[in-house]
C-alpha positions in Angstrom: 0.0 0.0 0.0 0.9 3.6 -0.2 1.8 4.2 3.4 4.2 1.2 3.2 6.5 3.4 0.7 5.7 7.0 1.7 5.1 6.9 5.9 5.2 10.5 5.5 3.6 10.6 1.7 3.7 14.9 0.7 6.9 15.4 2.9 8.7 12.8 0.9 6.9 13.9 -2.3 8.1 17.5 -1.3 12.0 16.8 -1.0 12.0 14.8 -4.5 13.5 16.6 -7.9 12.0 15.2 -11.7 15.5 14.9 -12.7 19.3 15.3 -11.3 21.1 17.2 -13.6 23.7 14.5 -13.3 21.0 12.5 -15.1 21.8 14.4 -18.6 24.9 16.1 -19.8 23.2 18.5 -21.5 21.9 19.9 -18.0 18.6 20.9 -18.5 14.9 18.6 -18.7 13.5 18.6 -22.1 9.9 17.2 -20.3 7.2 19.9 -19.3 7.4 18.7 -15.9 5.3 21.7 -15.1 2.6 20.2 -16.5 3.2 16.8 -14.1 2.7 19.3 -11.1 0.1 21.2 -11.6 -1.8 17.8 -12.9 -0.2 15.4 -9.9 -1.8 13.5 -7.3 -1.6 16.5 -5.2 -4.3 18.3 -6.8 -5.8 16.0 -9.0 -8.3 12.9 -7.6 -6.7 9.5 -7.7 -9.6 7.5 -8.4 -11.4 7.1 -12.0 -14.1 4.8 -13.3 -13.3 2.2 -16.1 -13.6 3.8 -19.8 -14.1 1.6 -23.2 -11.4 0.8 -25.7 -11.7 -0.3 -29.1 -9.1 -3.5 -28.4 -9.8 -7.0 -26.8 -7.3 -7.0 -23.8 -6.0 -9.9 -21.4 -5.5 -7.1 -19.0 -7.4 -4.2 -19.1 -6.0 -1.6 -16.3 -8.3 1.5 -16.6 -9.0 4.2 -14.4 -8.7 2.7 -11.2 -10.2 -1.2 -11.9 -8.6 -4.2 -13.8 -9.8 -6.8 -15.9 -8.3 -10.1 -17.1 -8.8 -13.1 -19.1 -5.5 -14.7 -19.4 -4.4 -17.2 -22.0 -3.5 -20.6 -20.4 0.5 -20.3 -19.5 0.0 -16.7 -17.5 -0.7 -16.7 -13.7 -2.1 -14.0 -11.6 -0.7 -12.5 -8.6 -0.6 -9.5 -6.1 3.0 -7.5 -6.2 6.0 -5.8 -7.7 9.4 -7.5 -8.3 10.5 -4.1 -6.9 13.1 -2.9 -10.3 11.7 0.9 -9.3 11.5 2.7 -6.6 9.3 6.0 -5.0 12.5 7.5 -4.1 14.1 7.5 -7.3 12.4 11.1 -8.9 9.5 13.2 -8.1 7.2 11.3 -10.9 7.8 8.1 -9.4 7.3 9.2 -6.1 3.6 10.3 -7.4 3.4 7.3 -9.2 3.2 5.2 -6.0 1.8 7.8 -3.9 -1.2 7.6 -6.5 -0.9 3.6 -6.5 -3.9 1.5 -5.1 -2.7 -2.1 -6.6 -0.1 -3.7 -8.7 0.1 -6.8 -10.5 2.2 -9.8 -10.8 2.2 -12.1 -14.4 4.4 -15.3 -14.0 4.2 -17.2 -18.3 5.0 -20.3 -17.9 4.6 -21.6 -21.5 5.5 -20.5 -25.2 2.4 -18.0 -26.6 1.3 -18.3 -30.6 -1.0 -15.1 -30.2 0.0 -11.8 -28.4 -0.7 -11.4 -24.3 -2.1 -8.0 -25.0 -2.7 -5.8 -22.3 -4.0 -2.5 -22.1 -3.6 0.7 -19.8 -6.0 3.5 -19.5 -7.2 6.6 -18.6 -10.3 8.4 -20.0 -11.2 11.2 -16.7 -9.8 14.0 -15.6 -8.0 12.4 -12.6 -4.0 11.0 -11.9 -3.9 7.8 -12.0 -0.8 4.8 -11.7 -1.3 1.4 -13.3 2.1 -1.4 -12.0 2.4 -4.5 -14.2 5.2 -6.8 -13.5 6.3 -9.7 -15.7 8.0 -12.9 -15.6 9.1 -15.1 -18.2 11.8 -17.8 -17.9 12.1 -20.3 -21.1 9.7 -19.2 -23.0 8.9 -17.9 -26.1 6.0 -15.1 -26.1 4.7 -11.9 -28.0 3.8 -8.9 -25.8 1.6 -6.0 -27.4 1.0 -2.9 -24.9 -1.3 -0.3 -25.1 -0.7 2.9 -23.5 -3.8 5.1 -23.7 -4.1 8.4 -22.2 -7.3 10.4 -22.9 -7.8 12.9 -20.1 -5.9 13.6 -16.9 -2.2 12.4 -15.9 -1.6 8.5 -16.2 1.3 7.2 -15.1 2.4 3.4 -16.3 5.6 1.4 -14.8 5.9 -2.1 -16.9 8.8 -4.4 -15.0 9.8 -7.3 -16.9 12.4 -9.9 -15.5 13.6 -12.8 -17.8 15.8 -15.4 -18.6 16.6 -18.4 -21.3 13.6 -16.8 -23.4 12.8 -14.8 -27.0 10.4 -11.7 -26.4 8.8 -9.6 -28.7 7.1 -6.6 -27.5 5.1 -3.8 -28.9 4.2 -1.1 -27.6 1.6 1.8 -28.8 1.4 4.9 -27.1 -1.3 6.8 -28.1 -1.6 9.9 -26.0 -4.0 13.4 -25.8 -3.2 14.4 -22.2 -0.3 13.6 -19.9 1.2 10.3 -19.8 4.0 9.0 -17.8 5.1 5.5 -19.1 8.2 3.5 -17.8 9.4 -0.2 -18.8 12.1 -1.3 -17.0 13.8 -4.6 -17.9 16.0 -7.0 -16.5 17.7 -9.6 -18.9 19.3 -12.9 -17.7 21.6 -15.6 -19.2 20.2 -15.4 -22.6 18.0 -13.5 -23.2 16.8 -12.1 -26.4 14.2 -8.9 -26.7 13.3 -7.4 -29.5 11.1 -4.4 -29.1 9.4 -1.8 -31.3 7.5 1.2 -29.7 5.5 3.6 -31.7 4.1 6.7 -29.4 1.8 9.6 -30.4 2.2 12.5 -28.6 -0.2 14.4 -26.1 0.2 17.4 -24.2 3.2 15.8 -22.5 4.4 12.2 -23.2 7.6 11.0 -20.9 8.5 8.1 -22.2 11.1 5.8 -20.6 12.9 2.9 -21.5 15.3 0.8 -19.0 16.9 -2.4 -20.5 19.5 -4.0 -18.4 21.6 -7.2 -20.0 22.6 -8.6 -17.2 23.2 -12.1 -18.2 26.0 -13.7 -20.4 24.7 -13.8 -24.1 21.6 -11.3 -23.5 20.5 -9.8 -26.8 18.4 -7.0 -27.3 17.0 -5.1 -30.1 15.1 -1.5 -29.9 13.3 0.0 -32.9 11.2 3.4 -31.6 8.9 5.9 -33.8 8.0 8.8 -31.8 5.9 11.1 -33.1 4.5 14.9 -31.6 2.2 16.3 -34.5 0.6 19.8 -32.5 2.4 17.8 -29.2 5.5 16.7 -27.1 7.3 13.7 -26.7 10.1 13.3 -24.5 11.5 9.8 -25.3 14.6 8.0 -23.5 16.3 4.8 -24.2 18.5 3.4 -21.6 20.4 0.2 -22.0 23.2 -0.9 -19.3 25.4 -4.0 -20.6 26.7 -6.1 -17.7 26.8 -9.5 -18.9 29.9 -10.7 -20.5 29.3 -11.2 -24.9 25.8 -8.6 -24.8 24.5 -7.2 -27.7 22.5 -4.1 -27.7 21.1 -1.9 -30.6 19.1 1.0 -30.3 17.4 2.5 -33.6 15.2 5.5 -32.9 13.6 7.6 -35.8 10.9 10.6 -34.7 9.1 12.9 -36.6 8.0 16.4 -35.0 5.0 18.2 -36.9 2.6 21.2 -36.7 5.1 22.9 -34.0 5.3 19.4 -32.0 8.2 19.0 -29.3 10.3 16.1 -30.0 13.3 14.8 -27.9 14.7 11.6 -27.8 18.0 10.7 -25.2 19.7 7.7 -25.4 21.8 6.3 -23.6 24.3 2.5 -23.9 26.6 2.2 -21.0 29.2 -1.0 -21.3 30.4 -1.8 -18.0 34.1 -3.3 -17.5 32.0 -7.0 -17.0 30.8 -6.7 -20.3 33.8 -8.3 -21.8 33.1 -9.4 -26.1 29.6 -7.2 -26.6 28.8 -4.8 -28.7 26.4 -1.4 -28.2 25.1 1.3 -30.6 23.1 3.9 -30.9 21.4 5.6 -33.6 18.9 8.5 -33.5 17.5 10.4 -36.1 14.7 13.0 -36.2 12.9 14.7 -38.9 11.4 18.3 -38.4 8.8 18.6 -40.6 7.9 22.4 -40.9 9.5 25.5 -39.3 8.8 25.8 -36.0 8.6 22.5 -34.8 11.3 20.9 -32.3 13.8 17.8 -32.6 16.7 16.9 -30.2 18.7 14.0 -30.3 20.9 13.1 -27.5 22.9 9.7 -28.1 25.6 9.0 -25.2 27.5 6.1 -25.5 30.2 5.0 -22.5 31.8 1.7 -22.6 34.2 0.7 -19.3 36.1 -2.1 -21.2 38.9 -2.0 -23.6 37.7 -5.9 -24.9 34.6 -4.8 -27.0 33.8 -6.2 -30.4 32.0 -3.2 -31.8 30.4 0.5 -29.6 29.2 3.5 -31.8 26.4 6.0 -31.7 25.4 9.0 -33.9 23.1 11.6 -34.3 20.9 13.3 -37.1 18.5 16.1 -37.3 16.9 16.1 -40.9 14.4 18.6 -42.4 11.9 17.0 -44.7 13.1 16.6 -47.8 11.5 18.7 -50.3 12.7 17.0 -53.2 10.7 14.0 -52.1 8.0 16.1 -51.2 7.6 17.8 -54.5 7.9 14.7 -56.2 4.7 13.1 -54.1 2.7 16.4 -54.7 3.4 16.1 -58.5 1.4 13.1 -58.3 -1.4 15.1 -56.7 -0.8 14.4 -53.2 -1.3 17.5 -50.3 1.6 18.0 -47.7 -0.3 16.0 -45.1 -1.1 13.2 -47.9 2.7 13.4 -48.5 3.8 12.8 -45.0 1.4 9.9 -44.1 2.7 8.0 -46.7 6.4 8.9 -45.8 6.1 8.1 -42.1 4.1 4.8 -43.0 7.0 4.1 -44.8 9.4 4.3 -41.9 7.0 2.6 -39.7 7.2 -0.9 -42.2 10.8 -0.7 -41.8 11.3 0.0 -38.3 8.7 -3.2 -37.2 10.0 -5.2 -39.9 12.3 -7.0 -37.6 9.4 -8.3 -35.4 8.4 -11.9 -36.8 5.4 -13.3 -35.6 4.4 -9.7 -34.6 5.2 -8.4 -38.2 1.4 -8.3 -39.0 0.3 -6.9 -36.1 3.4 -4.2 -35.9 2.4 -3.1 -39.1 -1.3 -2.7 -38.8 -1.7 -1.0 -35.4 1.7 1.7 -36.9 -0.9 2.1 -39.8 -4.0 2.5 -37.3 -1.9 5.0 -35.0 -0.5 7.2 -37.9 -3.6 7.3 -39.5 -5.1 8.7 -35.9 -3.1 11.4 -35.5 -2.6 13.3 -38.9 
């Protein structure tokens, strides 16, 4: 419960900071963390009733009730595996100062089909879903929804496993203030593969944690943020302990109709990490004048015994020669850039296999929602 992590819940909320500058060496926050306080759990109710989505969970977390109908091979239980923490920043501390409940899934067996599941928030309220997940052995896809209509949801997805192939999706599909962190632990071999698609609202933090802990770990990120008329503020961290890792990071975001865009990522090799290889590459494209892209790769590798570390860095304008030649075939500039970030989106999933046809249909369901 709440009172278990906060005896003293504002007076520990109080002496909290969103982000050390030590955190980024560009010292400053690119998130509208004003927005977080004057919408946080302080001022805001943190209770909401159930709203409808358009999907067909396994679990359903909205406002402040959960559903489930889980596949044979998932079980059901009460708790965190504790890989964050209230003292950490100020919007995790209001993440489990808000928090009523959090869930445990243990999968136990290779999954064919998808364990979707589903967060959401459709009142004006500030609410915190907590999934964990467990998966040793196993093959299984993973598709998450992260669905913020109204109010300020925050989202913390944990994820431990070992000797197992994941591949997850996630689609963030935002109009108000989201909060969303995944934070993963990988064992002796294991291999993730990840693609995350988000569009924007008035202030998405999105947060990625991926630690490769075990010998042999593998992981693969492909992200496509997006802030058309909005602001994304999208980080990628991956820590490489285990000895022969393999990490890449591929991020490419678009900014739009004077959206915010920002995406930090970060690879750290430590000195254990003997025989891996990291990289890093971030790209985003501005689309019109007075829109905003950062990118903020940081690479830092502690051992001299690595196969291969890079990283680099682009900020493009949209290409007008591509764009004159699509409206020369009668297209309009919003015509234009569907079909040129659908493109990107069928190359970024295309490295999720038994996903590949569900990647690609909900990146063509989410672009087509937000232009």
């Amino acid at each position: 419960m709440v009172a278990k992590e906060f005896p003293n819940e504002r007076i520990s909320l109080e002496n909290l900071e969103y982000q050390k500058y030590g955190d980024s060496p560009t010292i400053r926050s690119y998130t509208k963390w004003e927005l977080f306080e004057e919408n946080s759990p302080l001022k805001l109710p943190t209770e909401a009733k159930a709203g409808s989505v358009m999907v067909n969970p396994h679990v359903l977390l909205s406002g402040s009730e959960a559903f489930f109908n889980l596949p044979e091979g998932v079980e059901l239980a009460e708790g965190k595996l504790g890989l964050s923490h209230p003292e950490e920043s100020r919007i995790l501390g209001f993440h489990f100062y808000a928090l009523k409940k959090s869930y445990r899934l243990k999968i136990t067996r290779d999954l064919i089909k998808p364990l979707i599941i589903v967060s959401h928030l459709s009142e004006r309220a500030f609410v915190s879903h907590h999934l964990s997940i467990e998966a040793d052995n196993i093959k299984v896809p993973i598709i998450i929804y992260d669905l913020a209509e109204k109010g300020t949801k925050s989202f913390v997805v944990e994820l431990k496993t070992r000797d197992s192939e994941l591949e997850i999706l996630t689609v963030g599909k935002h109009k108000s203030i989201s909060h969303y962190l995944l934070r993963a632990s990988l064992g002796i071999n294991a291999k993730v593969r990840a693609f995350t698609v988000i569009s924007g609202g008035k202030m998405s933090h999105h947060r990625e944690d991926y630690s490769l802990e075990g010998r042999g770990s593998e992981l693969i990120l492909r992200g496509m943020p997006i802030a058309i008329n909005s602001a994304v503020d999208y980080l990628t961290n991956v820590l490489q302990h285990g000895e022969g890792t393999e990490s890449e990071t591929r991020v490419h975001g678009f900014s739009y109709k004077e959206g915010w865009l920002v995406h930090r990522g970060t690879a750290k090799v430590f000195e254990s990490a003997k025989n891996s290889s990291s990289r890093v590459i971030s790209t985003i494209t501005v689309m019109d004048e007075g829109s905003l892209g950062v990118s903020v790769p940081m690479l830092e590798v502690d051992t001299g015994e690595i196969d291969e570390a890079s990283h680099s860095s682009a900020i493009h304008q949209f290409d007008e020669d591509a764009l004159f030649y699509l409206r020369s075939r009668g297209l309009n500039g919003e015509e234009a850039l569907d079909l040129f970030v659908h493109g990107i989106g069928e190359a970024l999933s295309g490295h999720l296999e038994r996903l590949k046809g569900k990647a690609r249909s909900n990146v063509v369901e989410l672009i087509e929602g937000v232009l």
